[in-house]
N, C-alpha and C positions, 0 to 999 in steps of 0.2 A: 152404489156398491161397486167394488173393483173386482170382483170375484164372479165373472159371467162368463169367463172363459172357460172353468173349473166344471161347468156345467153338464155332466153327462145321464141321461135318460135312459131305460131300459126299454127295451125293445118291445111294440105293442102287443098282446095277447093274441095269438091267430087269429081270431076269427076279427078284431079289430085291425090286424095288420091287414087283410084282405080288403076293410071296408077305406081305410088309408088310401092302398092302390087304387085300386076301381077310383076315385073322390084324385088322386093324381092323373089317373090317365084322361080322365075328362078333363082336368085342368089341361093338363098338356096341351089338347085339342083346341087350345082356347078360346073352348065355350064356359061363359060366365056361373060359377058358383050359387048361384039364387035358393030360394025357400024351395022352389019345386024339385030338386035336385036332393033327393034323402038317400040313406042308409040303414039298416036296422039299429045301427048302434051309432055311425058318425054323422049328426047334424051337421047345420050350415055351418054355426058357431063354432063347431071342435074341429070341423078342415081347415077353416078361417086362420084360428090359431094358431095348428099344427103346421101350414106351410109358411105363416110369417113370423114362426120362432125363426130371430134372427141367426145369421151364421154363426155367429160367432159362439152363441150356446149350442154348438154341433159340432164343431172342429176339436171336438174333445180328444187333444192328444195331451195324454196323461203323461208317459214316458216315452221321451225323444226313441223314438222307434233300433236307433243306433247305438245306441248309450247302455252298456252294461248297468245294473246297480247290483248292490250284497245281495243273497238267497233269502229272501223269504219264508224262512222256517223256522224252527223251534217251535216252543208254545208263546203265544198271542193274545193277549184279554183283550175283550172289546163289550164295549158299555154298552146297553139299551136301555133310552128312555122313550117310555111312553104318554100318549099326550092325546085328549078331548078336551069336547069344545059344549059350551050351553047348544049350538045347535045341532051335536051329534055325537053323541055320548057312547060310548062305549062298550060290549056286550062282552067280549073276550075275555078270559081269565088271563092274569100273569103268567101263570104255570104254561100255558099252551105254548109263547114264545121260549119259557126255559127248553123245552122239550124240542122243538122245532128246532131251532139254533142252536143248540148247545149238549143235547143226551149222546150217548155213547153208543150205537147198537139197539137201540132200545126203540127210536122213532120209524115207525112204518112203515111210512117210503124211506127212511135214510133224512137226516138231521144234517144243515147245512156244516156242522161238525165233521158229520161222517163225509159231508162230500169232498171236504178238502182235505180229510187225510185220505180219502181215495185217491183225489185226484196229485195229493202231492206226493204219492209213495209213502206217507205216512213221516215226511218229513214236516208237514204244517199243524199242528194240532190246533185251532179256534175256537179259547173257553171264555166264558163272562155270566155278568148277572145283567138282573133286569129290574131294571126299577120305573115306579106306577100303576096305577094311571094317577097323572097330572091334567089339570083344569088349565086351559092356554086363557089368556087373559082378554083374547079377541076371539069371536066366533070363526067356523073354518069358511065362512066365506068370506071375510075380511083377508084372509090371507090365499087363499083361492085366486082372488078378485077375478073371478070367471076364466081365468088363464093358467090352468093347471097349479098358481103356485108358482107360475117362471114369468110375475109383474115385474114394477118396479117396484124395487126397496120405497118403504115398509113391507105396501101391500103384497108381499109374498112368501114363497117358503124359507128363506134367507130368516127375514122376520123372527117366525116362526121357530125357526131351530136356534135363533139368540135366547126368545121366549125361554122355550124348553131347558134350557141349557140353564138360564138362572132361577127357573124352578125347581130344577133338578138338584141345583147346588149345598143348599141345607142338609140333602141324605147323601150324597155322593161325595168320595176324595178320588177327585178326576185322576189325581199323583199317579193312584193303583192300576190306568190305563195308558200309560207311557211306558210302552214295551221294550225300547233300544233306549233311553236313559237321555234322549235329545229335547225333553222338554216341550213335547208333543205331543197328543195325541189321536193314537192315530186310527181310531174306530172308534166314533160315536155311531149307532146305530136309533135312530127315532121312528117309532111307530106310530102312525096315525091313525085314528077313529072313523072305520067307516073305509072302501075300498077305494083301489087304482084306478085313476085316470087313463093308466093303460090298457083298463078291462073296460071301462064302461064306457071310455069317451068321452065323460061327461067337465067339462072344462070347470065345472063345480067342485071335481074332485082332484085332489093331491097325484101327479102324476111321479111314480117312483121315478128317484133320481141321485146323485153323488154332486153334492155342491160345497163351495166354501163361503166363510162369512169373515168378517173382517174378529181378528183374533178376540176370545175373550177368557180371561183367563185368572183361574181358582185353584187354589194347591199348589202354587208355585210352579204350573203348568200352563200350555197354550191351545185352547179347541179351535180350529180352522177353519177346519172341513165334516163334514156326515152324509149317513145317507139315510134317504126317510121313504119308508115303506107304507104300505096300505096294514090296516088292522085284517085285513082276511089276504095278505099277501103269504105268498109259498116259497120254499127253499129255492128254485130259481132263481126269485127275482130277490130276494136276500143272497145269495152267493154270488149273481152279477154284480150285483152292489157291492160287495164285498169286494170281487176283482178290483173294482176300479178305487175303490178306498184304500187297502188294503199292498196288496200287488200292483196299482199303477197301471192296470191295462186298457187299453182307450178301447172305445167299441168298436167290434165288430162284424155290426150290420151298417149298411148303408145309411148313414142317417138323413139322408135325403129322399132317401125313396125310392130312388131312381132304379134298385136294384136289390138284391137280398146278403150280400154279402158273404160270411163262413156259412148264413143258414143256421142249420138245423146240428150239424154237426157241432156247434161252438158255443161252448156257456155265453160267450160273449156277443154272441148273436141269436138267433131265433131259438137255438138249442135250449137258453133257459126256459123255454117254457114247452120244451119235451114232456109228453107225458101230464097236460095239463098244468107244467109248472111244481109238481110235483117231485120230478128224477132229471134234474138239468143236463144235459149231455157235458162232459169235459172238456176245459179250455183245448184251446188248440198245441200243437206241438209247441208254435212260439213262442204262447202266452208261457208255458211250463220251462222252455228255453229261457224267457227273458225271468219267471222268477225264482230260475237257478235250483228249479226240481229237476231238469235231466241233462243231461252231457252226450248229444249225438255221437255217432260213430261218423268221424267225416271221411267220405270218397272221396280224393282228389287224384287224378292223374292215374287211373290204375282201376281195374276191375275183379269185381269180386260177387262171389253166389252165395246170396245171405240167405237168413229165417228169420225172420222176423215175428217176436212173440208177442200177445195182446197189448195195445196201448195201454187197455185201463189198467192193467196191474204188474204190468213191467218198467214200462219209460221205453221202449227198446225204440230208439228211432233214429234215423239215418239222415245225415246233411250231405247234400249235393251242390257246392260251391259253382256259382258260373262263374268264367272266365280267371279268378285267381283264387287261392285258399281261402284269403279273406276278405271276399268279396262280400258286398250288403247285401247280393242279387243272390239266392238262392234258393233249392229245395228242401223240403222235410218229409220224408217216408217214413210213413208207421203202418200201424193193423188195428183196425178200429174194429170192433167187433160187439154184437148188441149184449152187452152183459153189464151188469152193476151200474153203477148210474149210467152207462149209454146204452142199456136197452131199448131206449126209446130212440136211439137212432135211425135215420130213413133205413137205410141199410148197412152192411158189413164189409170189409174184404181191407184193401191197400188203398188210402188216401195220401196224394200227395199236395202239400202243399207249395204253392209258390211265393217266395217272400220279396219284399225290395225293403230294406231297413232304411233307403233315401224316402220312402213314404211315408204319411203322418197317420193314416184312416184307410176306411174302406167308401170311400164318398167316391171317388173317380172308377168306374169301373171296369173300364180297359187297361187299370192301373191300380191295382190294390194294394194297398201293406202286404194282405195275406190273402190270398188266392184258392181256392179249392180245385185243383184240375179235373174235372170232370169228364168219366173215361166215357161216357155215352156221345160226348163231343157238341152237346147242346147246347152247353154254359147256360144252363137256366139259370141260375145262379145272377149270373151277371144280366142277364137278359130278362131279369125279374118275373121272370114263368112260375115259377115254387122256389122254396123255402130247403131245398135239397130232395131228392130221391134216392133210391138204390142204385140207378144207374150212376151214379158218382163215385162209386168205389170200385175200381177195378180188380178183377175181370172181367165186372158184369159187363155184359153183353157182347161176350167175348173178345173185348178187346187187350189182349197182354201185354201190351208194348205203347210206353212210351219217351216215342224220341225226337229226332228232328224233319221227319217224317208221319208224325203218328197226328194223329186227330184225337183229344189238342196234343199239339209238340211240344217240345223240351226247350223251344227257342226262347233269347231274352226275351225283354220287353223292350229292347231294342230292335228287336227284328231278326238279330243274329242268333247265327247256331252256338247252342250251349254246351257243346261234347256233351250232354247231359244224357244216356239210356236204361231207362228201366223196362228189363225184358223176359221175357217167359215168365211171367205175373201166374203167380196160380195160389191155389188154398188148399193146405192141406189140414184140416182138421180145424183148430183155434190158430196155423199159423198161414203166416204169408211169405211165399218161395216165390224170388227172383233172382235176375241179374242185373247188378247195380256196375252202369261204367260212366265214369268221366275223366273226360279229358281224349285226347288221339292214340287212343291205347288200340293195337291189334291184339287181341286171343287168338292164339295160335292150338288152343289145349281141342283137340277131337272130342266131341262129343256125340253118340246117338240121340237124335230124338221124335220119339214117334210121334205117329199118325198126324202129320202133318200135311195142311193144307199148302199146294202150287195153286200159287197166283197168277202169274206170268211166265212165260219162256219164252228167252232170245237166242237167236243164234247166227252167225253171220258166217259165210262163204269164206273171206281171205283170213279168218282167225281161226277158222278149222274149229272152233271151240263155242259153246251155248252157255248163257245164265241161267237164272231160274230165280224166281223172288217165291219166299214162302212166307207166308201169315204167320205174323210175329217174328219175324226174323230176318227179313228183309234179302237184298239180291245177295247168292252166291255162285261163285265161276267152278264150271265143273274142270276138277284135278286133272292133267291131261294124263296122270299116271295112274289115277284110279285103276279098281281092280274089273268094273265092268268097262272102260273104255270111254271116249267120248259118243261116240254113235249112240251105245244104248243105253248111255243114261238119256241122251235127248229122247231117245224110242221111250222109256218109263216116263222121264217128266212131261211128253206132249201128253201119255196116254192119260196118264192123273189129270191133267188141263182140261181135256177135253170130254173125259169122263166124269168129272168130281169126284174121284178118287181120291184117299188119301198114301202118302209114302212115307216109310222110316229113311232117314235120311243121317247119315256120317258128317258132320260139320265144322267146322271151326268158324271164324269171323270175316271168311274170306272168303271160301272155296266147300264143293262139294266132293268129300275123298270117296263115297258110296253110297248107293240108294235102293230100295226096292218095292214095290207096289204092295199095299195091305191086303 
């Protein structure tokens, strides 16, 4: 088959992603793999597999990271066939998938329907039928062949969704699933008998995934590509899937292991299976950027004090270009907050992301497509500790500030400084209060701001004059014309130094014009 490039997998169930790692870090050490060397859930057999699925089934970049395409909205049909086997038949009713995938309002946790008109501001709406169950003409471990399903052609899921596709043909006019009129289509959805490969490990089973097969075609149309779910699979791992059928979004977790990627925060990573898999967390800013659900406010050259209102139900987000307007290398500011499908987020507050549109994936991780800065400054994330925390959303742990100074910084990935500063971070209610500056811009505009913590005090003999660096706001030179003088502002800022005092302090971007002890 030609179509192994096209190959993208959903990211393992936690408590399987955990037995992955542990099963890599031993690898890493390398000490040999053996029978004595178990897991609760990953055998010899299924790390065996899982670390020599080739590259090339992992480099899944969908759409060239740089490359605009049209918006992704309107209304969207998309087909489900479902499919057993003589050696594992089926228990699930039809009606279950109409409801899960497709009801309005009406599905418990919320209906992969519901998640994409949340997640697209209500510009995506995602309706279809379902049709089955079908009898596959080979048992599921002929198509299995011990290797989740990703053998070689015959022997695998490729196979298998040709199968389906010409049993399916007799009730189905595929025409009715060609949404843009190109002769395509562009959501087959196949459900299989019996669970994920992602849940149990078990290399016997169908491991969900978004793959292509060589075209075959009914109705004057062309089927390509699908994606094939587990019979007890949840609206996570059907809307990940979807992403990548659907919108083109390649994954983003690590698919080598090596690391965690967006995490928990990201449909397109660990986040689908928030909440059991159940309330998938929302794509990320870029994913929604590249399928043309929101349109940032760009900062370039100039500074400004935003509010920034909840992601999940505004779009409100902020681009921070580095080095030129349209540059590939940039930031995305939003306000994640635990409500509607991202209740189940680690935590809440200002997420920024860091993008390079010259990257393909999340597989290098000193070098991401997309990046999560984490204001705790741990990079678990990248350092594959967890899946995300609270401490990745700032202020937590009080850190309001970041810049080219700040842990982590605003610097490229080049090393250099990105004029990039997001500052005085705070939450006021459901929003998020900062100041967004790029570019060599001075503010000149006075501002008060209390109860502020001194960090440092300089002062030197032949300049007659003292600094002061405050937490979150970095060094200011005291005004020589200020209204208390230069002496006694040194006398206040040594006495806050050395008392842990805090001071309201008169500032601009440069200079302290007044101060005084709390």
């Amino acid at each position: 088959m030609c179509h192994e490039q096209c190959l993208c997998v959903v990211p393992p169930s936690p408590k399987l992603e955990e037995d992955i790692y542990r099963a890599k870090k031993f690898k890493d050490l390398n000490k040999v793999l053996d029978n004595s060397f178990s897991f609760d859930v990953l055998d010899l057999r299924s790390a065996e597999a899982i670390f020599s699925r080739p590259a090339r089934t992992r480099a899944h970049t969908l759409i060239a990271a740089n490359v605009d395409r049209a918006p992704i909205t309107g209304t969207r049909r998309a087909l489900v066939v479902m499919v057993d086997f003589n050696d594992q038949v089926a228990t699930q009713a039809p009606q279950h998938y109409s409801d899960m995938l497709f009801s309005a309002g009406t599905y418990a946790t919320g209906s992969m329907r519901d998640f994409y008109r949340e997640a697209s501001y209500n510009q995506l709406d995602v309706v279809g039928s379902v049709h089955g169950w079908y009898r596959a003409p080979q048992t599921k471990d002929y198509y299995t062949n011990d290797d989740y399903g990703f053998g070689a052609y015959p022997r695998n899921a490729q196979k298998l969704a040709e199968d389906v596709i010409d049993l399916a043909a007799p009730h189905v006019d595929f025409s009715d699933y060609d949404n843009d009129g190109d002769g395509i289509v562009e959501a087959l959805v196949i459900i299989v008998a019996g669970s994920g490969g992602e849940v149990t490990g078990d290399t016997g089973d169908i491991w969900s995934h978004k793959w292509g097969i060589n075209p075959k075609n009914y109705n004057g149309v062309s089927i390509q590509t699908y994606f094939m779910a587990p019979e007890d699979g949840k609206v996570g791992v059907m809307s990940h899937e979807l992403g990548h059928l659907l919108m083109k979004w390649p994954d983003l977790y690590d698919t080598d292991y090596s690391s965690r990627g967006t995490g928990r925060w990201d449909l397109m990573a660990g986040g689908s299976w928030n909440n059991g898999g159940d309330t998938p967390a929302h794509p990320t800013a870029w994913c929604k950027l590249k399928a043309g659900w929101i349109t940032p406010k760009v900062v370039y050259d100039t500074q400004q004090s935003v509010e920034i209102k909840p992601y999940h139900s505004s779009g409100d987000v902020y681009k921070l270009p580095v080095g030129s307007e349209d540059s590939k290398e940039y930031f995305l500011v939003s306000n994640r907050q635990q409500s509607r499908f991202d209740t189940y987020l680690p935590g809440g507050g200002c997420i920024i992301e860091h993008v390079d549109d010259n990257q393909s994936n999340n597989s290098d991780e000193s070098h991401y497509l997309v990046d999560i800065e984490q204001a705790d400054g741990l990079a678990q994330l990248n350092s594959n500790a967890n899946s995300g925390d609270a401490g990745d959303a700032f202020p937590n742990g009080g850190n309001t500030v970041f810049d080219k100074n700040s842990t982590p910084s605003s610097n490229a990935y080049s090393g250099a400084g990105s004029d990039v500063s997001v500052s005085e971070i705070a939450i006021d209610g459901d929003l998020v209060q900062a100041i967004i500056k790029v570019g060599n811009v001075t503010n000149t505009t006075k501002t008060w701001h209390n109860f502020i913590e001194v960090t440092s005090v300089y002062t030197t003999y032949h300049s007659q004059n003292c600094w002061a660096e405050f937490a979150g706001f970095g060094w200011r030179k005291v005004e020589t014309g200020n209204a208390a003088g230069v002496t006694s502002s040194l006398a206040v800022l040594c006495e806050a130094k050395a008392n842990g005092s805090r001071v309201n302090a008169y500032l601009d971007d440069e200079k302290i014009y007044g101060l005084y002890l709390v």
